[in-house]
C-alpha positions as CSV (number, residue, x, y, z in Angstrom):
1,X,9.5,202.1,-7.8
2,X,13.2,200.9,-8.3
3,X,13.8,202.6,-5.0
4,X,11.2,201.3,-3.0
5,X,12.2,197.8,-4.2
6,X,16.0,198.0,-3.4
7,X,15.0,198.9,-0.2
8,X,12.8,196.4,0.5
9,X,15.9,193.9,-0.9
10,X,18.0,195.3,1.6
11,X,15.8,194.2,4.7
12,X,15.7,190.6,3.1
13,X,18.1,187.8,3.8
14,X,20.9,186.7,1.3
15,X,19.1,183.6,0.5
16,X,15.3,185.2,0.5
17,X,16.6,187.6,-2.5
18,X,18.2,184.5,-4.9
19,X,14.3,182.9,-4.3
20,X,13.0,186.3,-5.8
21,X,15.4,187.1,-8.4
22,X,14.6,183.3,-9.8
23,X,10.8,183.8,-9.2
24,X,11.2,187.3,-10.9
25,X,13.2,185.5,-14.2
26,X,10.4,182.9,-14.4
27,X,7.9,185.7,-14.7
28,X,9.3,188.1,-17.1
29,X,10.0,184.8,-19.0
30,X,6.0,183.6,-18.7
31,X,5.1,187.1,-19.9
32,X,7.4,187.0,-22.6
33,X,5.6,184.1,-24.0
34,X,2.2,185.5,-23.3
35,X,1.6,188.9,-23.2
36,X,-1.7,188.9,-21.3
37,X,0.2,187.4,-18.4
38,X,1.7,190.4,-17.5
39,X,-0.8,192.3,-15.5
40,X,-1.7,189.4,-13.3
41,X,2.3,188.3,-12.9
42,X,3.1,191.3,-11.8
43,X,-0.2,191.7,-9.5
44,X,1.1,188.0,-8.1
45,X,4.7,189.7,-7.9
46,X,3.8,192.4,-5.6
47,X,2.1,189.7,-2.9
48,X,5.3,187.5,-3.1
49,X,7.3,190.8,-1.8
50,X,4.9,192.0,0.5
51,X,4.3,188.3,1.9
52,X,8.0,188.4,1.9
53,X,8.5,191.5,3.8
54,X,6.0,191.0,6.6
55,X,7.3,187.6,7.1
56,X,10.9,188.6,7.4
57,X,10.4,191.4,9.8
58,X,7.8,189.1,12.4
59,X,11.3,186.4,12.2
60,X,13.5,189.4,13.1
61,X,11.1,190.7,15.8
62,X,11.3,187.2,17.2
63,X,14.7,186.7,16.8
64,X,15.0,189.8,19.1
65,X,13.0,189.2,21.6
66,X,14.6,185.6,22.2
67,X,17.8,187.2,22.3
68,X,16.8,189.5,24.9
69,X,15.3,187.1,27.3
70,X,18.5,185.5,27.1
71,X,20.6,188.5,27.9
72,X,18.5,189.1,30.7
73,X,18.9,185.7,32.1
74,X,22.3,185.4,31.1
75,X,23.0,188.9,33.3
76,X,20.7,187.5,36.1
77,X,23.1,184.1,36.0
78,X,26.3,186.1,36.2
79,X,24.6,188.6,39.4
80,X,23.8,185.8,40.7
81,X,27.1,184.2,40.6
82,X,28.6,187.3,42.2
83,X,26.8,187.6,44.5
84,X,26.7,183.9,46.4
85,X,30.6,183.2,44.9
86,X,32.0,180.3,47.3
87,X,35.0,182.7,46.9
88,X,36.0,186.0,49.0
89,X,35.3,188.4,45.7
90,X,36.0,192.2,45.9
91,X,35.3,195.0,43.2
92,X,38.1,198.3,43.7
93,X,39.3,201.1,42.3
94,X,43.0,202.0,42.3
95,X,42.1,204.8,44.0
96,X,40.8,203.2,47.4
97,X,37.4,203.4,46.5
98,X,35.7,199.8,46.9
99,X,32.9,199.4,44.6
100,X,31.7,195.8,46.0
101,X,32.5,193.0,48.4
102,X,31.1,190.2,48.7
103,X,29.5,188.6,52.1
104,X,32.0,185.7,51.8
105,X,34.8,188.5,51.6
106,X,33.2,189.9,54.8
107,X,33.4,186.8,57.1
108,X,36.2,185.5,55.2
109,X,38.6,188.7,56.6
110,X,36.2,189.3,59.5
111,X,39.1,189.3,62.1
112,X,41.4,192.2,60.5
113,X,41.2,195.8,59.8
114,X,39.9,195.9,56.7
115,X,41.1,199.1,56.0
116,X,44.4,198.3,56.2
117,X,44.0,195.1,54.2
118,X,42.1,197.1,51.2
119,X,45.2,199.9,51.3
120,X,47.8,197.3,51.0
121,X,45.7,195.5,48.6
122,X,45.8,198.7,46.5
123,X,49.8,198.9,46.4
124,X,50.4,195.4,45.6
125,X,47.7,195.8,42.7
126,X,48.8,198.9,41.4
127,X,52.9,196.8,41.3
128,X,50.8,194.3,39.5
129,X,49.2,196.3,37.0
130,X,52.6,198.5,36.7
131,X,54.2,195.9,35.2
132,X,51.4,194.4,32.9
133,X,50.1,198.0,32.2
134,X,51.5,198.0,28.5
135,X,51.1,194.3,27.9
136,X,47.5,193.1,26.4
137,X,47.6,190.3,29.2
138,X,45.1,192.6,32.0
139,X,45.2,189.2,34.5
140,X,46.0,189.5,38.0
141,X,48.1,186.3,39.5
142,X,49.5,186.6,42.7
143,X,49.9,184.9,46.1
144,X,49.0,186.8,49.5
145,X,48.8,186.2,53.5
146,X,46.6,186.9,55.5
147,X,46.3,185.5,59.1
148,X,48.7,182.5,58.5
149,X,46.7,181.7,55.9
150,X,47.9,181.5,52.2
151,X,45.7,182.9,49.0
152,X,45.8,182.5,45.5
153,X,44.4,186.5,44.0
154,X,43.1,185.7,40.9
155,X,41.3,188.7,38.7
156,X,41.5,190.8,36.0
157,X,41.5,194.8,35.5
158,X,40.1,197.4,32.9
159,X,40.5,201.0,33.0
160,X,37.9,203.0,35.2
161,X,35.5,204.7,33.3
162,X,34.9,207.1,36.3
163,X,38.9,208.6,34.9
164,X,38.6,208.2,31.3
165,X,37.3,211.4,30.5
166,X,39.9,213.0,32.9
167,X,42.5,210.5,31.3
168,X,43.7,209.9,34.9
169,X,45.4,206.8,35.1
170,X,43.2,204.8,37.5
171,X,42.0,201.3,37.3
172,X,38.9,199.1,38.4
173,X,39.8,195.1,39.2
174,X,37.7,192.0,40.1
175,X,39.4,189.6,42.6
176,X,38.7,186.5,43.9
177,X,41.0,185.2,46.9
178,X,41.6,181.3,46.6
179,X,42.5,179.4,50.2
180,X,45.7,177.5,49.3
181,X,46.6,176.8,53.1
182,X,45.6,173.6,53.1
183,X,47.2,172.4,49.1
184,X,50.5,174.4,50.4
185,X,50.4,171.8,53.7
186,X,50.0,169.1,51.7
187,X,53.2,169.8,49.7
188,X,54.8,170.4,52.3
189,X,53.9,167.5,54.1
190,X,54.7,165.5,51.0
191,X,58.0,167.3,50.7
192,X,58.8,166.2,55.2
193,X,58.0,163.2,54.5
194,X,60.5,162.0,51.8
195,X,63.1,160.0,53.0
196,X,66.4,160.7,53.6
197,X,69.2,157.5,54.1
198,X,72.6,158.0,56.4
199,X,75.2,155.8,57.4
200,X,76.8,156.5,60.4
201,X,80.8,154.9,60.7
202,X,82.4,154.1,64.2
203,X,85.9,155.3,63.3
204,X,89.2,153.3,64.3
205,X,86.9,150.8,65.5
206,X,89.9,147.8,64.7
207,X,92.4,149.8,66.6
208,X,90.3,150.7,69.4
209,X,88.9,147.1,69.8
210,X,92.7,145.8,70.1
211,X,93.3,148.1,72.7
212,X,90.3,146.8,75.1
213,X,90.2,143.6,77.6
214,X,88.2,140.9,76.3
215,X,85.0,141.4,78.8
216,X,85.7,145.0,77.8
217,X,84.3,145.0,74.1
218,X,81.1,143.7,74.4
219,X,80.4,146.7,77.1
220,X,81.9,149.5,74.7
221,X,79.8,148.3,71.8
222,X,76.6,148.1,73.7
223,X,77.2,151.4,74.9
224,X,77.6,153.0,71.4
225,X,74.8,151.1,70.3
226,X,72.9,152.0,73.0
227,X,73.8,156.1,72.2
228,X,73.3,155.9,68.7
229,X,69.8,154.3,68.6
230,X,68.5,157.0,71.4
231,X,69.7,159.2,69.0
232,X,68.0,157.8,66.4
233,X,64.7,157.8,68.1
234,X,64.4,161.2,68.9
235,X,63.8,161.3,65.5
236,X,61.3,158.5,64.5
237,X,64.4,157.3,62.1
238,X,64.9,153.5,61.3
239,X,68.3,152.3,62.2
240,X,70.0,148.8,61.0
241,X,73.1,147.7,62.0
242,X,74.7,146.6,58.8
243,X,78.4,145.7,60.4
244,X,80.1,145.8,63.7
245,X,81.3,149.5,63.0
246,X,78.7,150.4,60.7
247,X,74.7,152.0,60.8
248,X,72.3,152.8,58.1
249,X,69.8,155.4,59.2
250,X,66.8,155.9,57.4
251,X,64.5,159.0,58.8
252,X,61.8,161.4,57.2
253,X,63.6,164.8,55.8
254,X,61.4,167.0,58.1
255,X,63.9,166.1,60.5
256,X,67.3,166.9,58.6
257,X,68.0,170.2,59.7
258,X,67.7,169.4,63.1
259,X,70.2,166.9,62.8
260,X,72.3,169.0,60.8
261,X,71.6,171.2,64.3
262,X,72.0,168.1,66.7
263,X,74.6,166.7,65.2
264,X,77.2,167.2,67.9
265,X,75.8,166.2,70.7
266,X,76.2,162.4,70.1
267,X,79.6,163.0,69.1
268,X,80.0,164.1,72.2
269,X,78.5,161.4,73.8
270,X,79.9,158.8,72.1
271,X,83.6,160.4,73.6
272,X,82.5,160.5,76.8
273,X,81.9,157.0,77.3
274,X,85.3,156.3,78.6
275,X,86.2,158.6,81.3
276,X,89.5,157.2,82.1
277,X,90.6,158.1,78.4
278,X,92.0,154.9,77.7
279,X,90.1,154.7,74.3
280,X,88.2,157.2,72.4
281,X,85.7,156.3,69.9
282,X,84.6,159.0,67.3
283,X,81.6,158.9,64.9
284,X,81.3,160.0,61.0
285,X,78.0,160.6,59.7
286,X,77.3,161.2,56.3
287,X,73.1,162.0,54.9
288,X,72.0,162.5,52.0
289,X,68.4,163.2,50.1
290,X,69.5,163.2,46.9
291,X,67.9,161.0,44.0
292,X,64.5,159.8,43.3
293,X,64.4,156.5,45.0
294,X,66.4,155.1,48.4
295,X,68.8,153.1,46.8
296,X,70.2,156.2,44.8
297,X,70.8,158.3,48.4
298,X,72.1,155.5,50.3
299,X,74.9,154.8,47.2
300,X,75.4,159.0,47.7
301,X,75.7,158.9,51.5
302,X,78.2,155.9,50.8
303,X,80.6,157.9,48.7
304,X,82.8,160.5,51.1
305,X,84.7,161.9,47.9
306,X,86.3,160.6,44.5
307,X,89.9,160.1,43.3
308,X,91.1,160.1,39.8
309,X,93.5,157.2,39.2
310,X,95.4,155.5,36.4
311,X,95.9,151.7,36.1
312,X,96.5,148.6,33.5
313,X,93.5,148.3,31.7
314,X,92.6,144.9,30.5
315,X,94.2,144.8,26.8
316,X,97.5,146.1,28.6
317,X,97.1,149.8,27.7
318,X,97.2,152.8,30.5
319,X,93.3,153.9,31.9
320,X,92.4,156.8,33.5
321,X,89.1,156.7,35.8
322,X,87.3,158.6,38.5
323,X,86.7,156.2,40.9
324,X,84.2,156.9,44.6
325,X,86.1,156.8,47.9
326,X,83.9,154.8,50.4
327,X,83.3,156.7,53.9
328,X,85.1,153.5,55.6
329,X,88.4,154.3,53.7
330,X,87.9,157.7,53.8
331,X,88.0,157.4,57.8
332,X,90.4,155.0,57.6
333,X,93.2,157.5,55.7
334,X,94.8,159.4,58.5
335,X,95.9,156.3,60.3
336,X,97.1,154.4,57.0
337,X,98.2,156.1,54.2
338,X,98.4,153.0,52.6
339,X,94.3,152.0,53.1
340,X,93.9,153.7,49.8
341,X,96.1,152.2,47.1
342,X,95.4,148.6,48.9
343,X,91.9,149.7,48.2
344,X,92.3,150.0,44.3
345,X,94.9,147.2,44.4
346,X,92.8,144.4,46.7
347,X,89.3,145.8,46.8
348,X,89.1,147.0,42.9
349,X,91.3,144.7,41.4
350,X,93.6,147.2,39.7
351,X,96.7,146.7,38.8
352,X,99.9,149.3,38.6
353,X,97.7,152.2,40.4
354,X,99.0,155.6,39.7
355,X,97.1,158.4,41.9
356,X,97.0,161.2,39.5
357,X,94.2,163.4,42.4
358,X,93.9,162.1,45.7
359,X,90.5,163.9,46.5
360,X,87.9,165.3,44.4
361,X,85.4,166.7,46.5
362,X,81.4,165.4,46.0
363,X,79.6,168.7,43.9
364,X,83.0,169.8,42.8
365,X,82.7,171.7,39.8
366,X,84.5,169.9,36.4
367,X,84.2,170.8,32.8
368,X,83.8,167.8,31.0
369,X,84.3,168.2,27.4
370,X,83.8,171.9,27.8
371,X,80.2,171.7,29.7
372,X,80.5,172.7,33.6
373,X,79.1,170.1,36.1
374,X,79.4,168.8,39.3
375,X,79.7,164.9,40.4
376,X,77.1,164.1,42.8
377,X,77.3,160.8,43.4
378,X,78.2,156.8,41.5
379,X,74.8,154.9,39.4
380,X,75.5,151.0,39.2
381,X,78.8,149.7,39.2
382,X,80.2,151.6,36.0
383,X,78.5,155.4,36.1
384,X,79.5,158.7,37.6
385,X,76.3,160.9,38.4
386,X,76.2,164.4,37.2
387,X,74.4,167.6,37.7
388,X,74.5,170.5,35.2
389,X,75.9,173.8,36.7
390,X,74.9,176.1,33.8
391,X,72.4,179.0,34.6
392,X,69.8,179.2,32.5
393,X,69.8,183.2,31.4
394,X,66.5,183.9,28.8
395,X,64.8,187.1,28.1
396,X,61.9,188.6,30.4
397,X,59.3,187.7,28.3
398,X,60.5,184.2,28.6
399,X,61.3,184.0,32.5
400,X,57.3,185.5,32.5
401,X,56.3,182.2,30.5
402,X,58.2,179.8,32.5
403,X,57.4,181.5,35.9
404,X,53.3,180.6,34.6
405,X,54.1,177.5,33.1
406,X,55.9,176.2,36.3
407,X,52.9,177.9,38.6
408,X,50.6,175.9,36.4
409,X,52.2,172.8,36.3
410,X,53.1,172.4,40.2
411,X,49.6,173.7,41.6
412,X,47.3,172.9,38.8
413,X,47.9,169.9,37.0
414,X,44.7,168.3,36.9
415,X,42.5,170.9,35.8
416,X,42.9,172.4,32.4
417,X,44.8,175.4,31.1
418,X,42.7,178.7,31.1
419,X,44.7,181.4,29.1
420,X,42.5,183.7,31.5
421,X,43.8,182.5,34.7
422,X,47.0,180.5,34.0
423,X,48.2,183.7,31.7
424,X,50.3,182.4,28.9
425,X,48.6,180.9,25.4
426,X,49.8,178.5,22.9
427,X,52.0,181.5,21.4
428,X,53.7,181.9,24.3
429,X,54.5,178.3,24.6
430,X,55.8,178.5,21.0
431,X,58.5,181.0,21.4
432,X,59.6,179.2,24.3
433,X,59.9,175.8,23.1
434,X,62.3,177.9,20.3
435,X,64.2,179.4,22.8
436,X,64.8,175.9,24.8
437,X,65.7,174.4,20.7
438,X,67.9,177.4,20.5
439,X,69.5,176.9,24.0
440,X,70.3,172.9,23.4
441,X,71.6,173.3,19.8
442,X,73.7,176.8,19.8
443,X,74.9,177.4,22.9
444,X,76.9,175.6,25.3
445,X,74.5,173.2,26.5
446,X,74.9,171.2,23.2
447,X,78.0,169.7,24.8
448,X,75.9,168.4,27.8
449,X,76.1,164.2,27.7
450,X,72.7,162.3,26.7
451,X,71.1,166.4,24.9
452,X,71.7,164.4,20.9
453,X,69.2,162.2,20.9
454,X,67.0,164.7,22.5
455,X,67.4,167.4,19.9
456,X,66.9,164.9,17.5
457,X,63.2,164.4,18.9
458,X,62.2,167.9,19.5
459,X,63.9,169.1,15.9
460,X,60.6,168.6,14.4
461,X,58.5,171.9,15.3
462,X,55.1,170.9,14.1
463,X,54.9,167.9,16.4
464,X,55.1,171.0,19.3
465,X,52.5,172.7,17.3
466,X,50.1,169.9,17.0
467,X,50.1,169.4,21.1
468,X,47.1,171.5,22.9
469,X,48.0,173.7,25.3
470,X,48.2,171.6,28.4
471,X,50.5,169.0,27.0
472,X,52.9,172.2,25.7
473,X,53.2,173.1,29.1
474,X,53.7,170.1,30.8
475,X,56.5,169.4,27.9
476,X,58.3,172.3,28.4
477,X,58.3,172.2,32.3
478,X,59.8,168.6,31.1
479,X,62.3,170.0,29.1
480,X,63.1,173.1,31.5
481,X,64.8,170.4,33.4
482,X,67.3,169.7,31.2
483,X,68.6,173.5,31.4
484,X,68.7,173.6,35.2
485,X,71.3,172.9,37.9
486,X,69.4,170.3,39.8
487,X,70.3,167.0,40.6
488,X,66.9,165.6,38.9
489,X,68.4,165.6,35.0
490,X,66.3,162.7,33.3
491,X,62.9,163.7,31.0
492,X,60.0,162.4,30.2
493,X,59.5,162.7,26.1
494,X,56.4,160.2,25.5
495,X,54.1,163.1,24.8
496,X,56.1,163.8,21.5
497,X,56.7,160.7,20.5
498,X,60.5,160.2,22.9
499,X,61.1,157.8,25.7
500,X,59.5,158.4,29.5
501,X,62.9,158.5,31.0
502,X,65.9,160.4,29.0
503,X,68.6,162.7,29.7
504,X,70.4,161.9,32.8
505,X,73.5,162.7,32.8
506,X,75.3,159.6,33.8
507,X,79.0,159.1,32.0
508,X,80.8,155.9,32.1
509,X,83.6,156.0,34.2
510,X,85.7,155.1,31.4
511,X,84.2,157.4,28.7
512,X,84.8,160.2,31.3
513,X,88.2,158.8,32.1
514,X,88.7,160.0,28.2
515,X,87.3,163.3,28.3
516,X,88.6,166.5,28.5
517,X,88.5,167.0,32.1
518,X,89.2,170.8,34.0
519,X,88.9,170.9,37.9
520,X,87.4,174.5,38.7
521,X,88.2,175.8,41.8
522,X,86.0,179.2,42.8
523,X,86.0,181.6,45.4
524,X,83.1,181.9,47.8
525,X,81.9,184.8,45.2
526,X,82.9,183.5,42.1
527,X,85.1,186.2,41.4
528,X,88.0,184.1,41.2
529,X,88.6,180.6,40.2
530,X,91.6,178.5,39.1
531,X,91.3,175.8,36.8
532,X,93.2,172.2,37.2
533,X,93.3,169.8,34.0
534,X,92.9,166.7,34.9
């Protein structure tokens, strides 16, 4: 009887066997008081299980049957998802058998050999699983061509269960080919059509001009202006005539490296305008793309190269600056060697000029304070611009994370992270956001200008911690910024409770007059260097 009753218990529910176990103790307590009660409680006993157990068994048939109508329709769903995906889909072995492809695979790649295709399919996929073989992350991630068309393979692989037995090391994948032609020419049109801003300088135009009859002039300068604005055109650029020996060309970058290409032949012409030789006008260009808006690449083009100088500073004492060289005085230098100091003297307003370095070269590479960088260009009338020239060296598991992270943010923005297809989780973010921390506080990159107030901000782990996933990784693509060599140094910090624009690495000319200041000169290898303290 006891075991016929514990195994009924056992088929019950948690909360079915408290109701009997109560009912029970209010029985045994009725038929304490009154012995006749006994027969018929135990009589009403037995009908409360067996009710009981009939009951719970017709729930638990039901239960069943729901739940397999659903798996059925739930498999029919995911067939049927297969089999009509919008995407090329294709089921292989690592062996070169193909399992299934879908019809959209079929038209999609209807034009090549699909032999060849699946075999080098194969190889790439066997690289891929090579080097996630050990690793619990089994996605596949990787961009293809095929017919001057780009693809996004996107997947994931399990073992073959055709080798397990065998224990051959074989593998079955699911891949789905995603068209990125088109987003790829969209970036890249987006990338052609930034702007790029040039000035273009007539040089010795003074000296020439005195040299020319009256009714000369006006024929020589429409003649250059004439040259320089076909030139222009061939290009689609803008050009404004900003002085009487000066241009400011504005064109769309797609076209840079054919000027780059081009740019002699209107050096040329601009020569042979005056076959008898009796003057000889020559051109400087100078372009540049660098900075976020117009204004910050025309200042760039402006600056040929900078000087470090030393003068009477307001209160009497000595002050040491680097100070921008304008391309018109720059030109200007071979015929006058005095163009320069009357340039810091009339032009700047200095007084008792010393020239400590004649020419330091835009992008040459100084130390300032002990943290390598280069000097790109002036911001306002008081800044230097600088870009760090420290490589950022991290682990492989790390150069994994950001390589994801970076994929993610710079194709897929908008849509939100999948750990499946994106392939890095929260964890991963975590232990990089530590080894960024780690980076900006112990090694040399806590002497980079503007990094104290960011440590200060990120200092605080738990904030990281609280951020889901997407905002993680569009923080740390924020922050990854801050570690590279680009000329884009500023971050934006609002997601963690900072500013939307920090970090640049702009030093007051004064302030960086006062810094430790080494000059690195490097061979072409970077084998050799010398250093000059400036």
């Amino acid at each position: 009887m006891q075991t016929s009753n514990k195994k009924i218990f056992d088929n019950l529910v948690s909360r079915t066997k408290i109701y009997l176990v109560i009912i029970l103790i209010l029985l045994i307590g009725i038929s304490w008081q009154n012995k006749i009660l006994i027969i018929p409680s135990v009589i009403l006993y037995a009908l409360i299980l067996g009710y009981t157990y009939f009951a719970n068994n017709k729930r638990k048939s039901e239960i069943s049957e729901t739940l397999q109508d659903l798996t059925l329709t739930v498999d029919s769903a995911a067939k049927t998802s297969l089999i009509n995906s919008p995407f090329p889909l294709i089921i292989l072995e690592t062996d070169g058998n193909v399992v299934w492809k879908s019809s959209k695979f079929a038209t999609e790649f209807e034009d090549i050999d699909i032999n060849t295709f699946v075999n080098d399919l194969i190889y790439d996929l066997k690289d891929e699983i090579k080097n996630k073989k050990n690793s619990t992350d089994k996605s596949i991630l990787k961009n293809i061509q095929v017919n001057k068309r780009q693809y996004r393979m996107v997947g994931k692989f399990v073992n073959s269960k055709r080798y397990s037995k065998n224990e051959k090391d074989e593998y079955m994948a699911i891949i789905y080919f995603i068209d990125e032609t088109e987003n790829i020419k969209l970036q890249k049109e987006y990338n052609d059509s930034k702007s790029c801003v040039g000035i273009i300088m007539i040089d010795n135009y003074e000296e020439n001009m005195q040299m020319l009859e009256s009714e000369e002039k006006a024929q020589y300068i429409a003649e250059i202006d004439k040259v320089i604005y076909e030139w222009t055109n061939e290009t689609n650029g803008i050009l404004i005539k900003s002085d009487r020996d000066r241009y400011i060309y504005i064109f769309e970058q797609r076209y840079l490296e054919k000027i780059k290409e081009d740019k002699f032949s209107i050096l040329d012409k601009i020569k042979d305008l005056d076959p008898k030789q009796k003057v000889q006008f020559t051109l400087s260009i100078a372009i540049s793309n660098e900075g976020k808006v117009d204004k910050d690449k025309y200042k760039s083009a402006q600056t040929a190269y900078f000087a470090l100088v030393e003068f009477d500073g307001k209160k009497g004492q000595r002050v040491k600056q680097i100070l921008e060289i304008p391309i018109y005085i720059a030109n200007r230098i071979p015929q006058d060697k005095n163009i320069l100091m009357e340039y810091f003297e009339d032009i700047k307003g200095l007084k008792n000029v010393k020239i400590l370095r004649e020419k330091i070269k835009k992008n040459a590479l100084i130390s300032v304070n002990g943290f390598p960088m280069r000097a790109v260009g002036i911001s306002g009338k008081n800044d230097i611009l600088l870009k760090s020239n420290v490589q950022l060296v991290v682990d492989v598991n790390a150069q994994e994370t950001i390589r994801k992270i970076e994929k993610y943010v710079e194709k897929n923005k908008d849509l939100d992270v999948s750990e499946k297809y994106d392939g890095f989780t929260s964890r991963d973010c975590s232990l990089l956001y530590q080894v960024i921390l780690d980076k900006l506080t112990n090694t040399v990159y806590c002497k980079r200008p503007a990094i104290n107030n960011i440590i200060k901000i990120l200092d605080d782990q738990n904030d990281f911690a609280k951020l889901d996933l997407k905002n993680q990784a569009e923080l740390l693509y924020e922050l990854l910024t801050l570690l590279r060599c680009d000329s884009e140094t500023k971050v934006n910090l609002q997601v963690i409770g900072g500013k939307s624009n920090v970090g640049t690495i702009t030093v007051n000319k004064n302030t960086l007059g006062k810094s430790k200041l080494i000059l690195i000169n490097q061979s072409v290898t970077g084998l050799f260097e010398n250093r000059i303290e400036l």
